[in-house]
C-alpha positions in Angstrom: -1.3 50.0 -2.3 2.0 50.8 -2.5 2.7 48.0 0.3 0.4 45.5 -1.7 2.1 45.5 -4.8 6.0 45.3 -2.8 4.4 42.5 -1.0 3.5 41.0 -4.1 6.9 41.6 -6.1 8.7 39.8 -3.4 6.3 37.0 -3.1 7.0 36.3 -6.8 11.1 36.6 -6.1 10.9 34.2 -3.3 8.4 31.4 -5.7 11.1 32.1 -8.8 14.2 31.2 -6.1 12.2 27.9 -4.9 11.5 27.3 -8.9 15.0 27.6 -10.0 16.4 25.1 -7.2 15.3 22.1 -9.8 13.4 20.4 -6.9 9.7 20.8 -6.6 8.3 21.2 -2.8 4.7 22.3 -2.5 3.8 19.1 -0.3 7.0 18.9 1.7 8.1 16.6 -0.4 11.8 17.5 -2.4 12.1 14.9 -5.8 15.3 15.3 -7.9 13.8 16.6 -11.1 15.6 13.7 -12.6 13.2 11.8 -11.2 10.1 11.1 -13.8 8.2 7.6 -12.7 7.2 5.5 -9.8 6.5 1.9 -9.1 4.6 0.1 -6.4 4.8 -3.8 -6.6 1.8 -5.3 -5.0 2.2 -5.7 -1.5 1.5 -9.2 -0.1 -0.7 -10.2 3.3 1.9 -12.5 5.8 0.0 -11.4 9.0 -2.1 -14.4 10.3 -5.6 -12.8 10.6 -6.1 -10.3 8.1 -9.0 -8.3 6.2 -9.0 -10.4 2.4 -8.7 -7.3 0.6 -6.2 -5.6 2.7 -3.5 -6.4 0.5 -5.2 -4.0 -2.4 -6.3 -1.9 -0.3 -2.8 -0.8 1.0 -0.7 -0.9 -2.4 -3.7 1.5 -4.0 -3.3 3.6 -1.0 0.3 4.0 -1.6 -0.4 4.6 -5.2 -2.9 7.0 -4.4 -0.6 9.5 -1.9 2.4 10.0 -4.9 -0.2 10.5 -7.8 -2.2 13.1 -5.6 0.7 15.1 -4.2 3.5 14.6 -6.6 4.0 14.9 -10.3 5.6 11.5 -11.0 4.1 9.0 -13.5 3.0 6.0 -12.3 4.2 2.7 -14.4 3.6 -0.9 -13.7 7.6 -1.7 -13.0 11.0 -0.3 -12.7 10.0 3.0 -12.1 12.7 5.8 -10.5 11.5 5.5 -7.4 9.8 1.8 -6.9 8.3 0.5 -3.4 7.8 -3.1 -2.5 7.3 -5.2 0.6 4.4 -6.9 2.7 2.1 -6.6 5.2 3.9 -8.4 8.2 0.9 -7.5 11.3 -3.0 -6.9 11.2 -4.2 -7.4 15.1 -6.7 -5.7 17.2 -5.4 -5.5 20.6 -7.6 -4.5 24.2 -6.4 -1.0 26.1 -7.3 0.9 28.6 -8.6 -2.2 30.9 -11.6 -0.8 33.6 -11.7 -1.9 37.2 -14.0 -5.1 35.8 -11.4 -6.2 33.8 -13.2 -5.2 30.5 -11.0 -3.3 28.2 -12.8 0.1 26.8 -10.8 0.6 23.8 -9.3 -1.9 21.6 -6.6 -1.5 19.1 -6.2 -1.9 15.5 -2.5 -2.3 14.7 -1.1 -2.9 10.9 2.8 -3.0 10.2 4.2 -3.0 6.9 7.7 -3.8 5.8 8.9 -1.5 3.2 11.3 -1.9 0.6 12.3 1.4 -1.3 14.8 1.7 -4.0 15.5 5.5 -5.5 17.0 4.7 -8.9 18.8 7.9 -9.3 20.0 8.3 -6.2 21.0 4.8 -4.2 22.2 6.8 -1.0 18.2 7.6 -0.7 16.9 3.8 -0.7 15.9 2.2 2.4 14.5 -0.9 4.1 12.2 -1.1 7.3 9.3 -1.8 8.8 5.8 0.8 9.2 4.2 0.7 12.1 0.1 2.8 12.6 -2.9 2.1 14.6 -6.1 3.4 15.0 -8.4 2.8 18.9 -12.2 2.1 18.7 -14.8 1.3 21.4 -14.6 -1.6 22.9 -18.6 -2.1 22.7 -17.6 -2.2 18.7 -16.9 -4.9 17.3 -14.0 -5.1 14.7 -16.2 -6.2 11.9 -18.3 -3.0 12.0 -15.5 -0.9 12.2 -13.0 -2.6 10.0 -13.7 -0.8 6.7 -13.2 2.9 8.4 -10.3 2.0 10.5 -8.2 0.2 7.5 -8.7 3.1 5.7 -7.6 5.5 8.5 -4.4 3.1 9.2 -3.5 3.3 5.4 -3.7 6.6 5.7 -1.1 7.1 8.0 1.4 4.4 7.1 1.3 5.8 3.6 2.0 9.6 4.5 5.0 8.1 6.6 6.3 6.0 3.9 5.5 9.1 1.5 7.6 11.3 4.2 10.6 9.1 4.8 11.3 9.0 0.6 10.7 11.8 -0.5 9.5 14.4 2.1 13.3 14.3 3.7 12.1 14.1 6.7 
């Protein structure tokens, strides 16, 4: 018991240490408390061949990862920390090419060029491109798949673009 409530007493010293740095961490991610709001412009569709509502699809998605695993406010502009850019690639590509020259897998590829600007700290800002892909049978077609893999691909770009601004990775 004794052991138990040690254990306890120095959990609580470490979790008032972390709480008295000023920067919150509980999702890897370490935002200036200065920093109060977020913005994410709508990001536009330049790839050739691309899903109509791709466009809203990824912006909400990058909405979605700050407001679910940080305590920012989101507003419509101007916000502390603001992302904008564009969807620059959307192409499904064949892999893994069998001995009759069928490929078994294909590849869905999405790229997504990323502006960030950190209004309280400049050094932090960035500009560059995103890069995720998700493989699916090559006896599926795209269109059956499409929903399920964008979502997937969002996924991932967004916890990368979530990682390189505030997760100091």
């Amino acid at each position: 018991m004794r052991q138990l409530i040690k254990s306890i007493k120095i959990a609580v010293g470490i979790f008032s240490i972390i709480g008295l740095q000023g920067c919150y961490s509980f999702t890897g991610a370490a935002i200036d408390p200065n920093v109060k709001t977020i913005s994410v412009a709508f990001f536009q569709n330049y790839a050739p061949i691309a899903q109509v509502t791709l466009s809203q699809e990824f912006t909400e998605a990058l909405k979605d990862i700050f407001i679910s695993q940080t305590n920012l406010t989101l507003v419509k502009e101007n916000g502390d920390l603001h992302f904008e850019g564009a969807i620059t690639r959307y192409d499904a590509v064949p892999l893994a090419i069998q001995g009759n020259e069928q490929a078994a897998q294909t590849r869905l590829n999405i790229t997504v060029n990323v502006k960030f600007t950190n209004r309280i700290d400049p050094t932090q800002s960035f500009e560059k491109s995103f890069t995720q892909f998700e493989d699916f049978e090559s006896t599926e077609t795209l269109a059956s798949r499409e929903a399920q893999l964008i979502e997937a691909v969002n996924e991932k770009l967004t916890q990368d673009i979530f990682n390189a601004s505030v997760g100091n990775w």
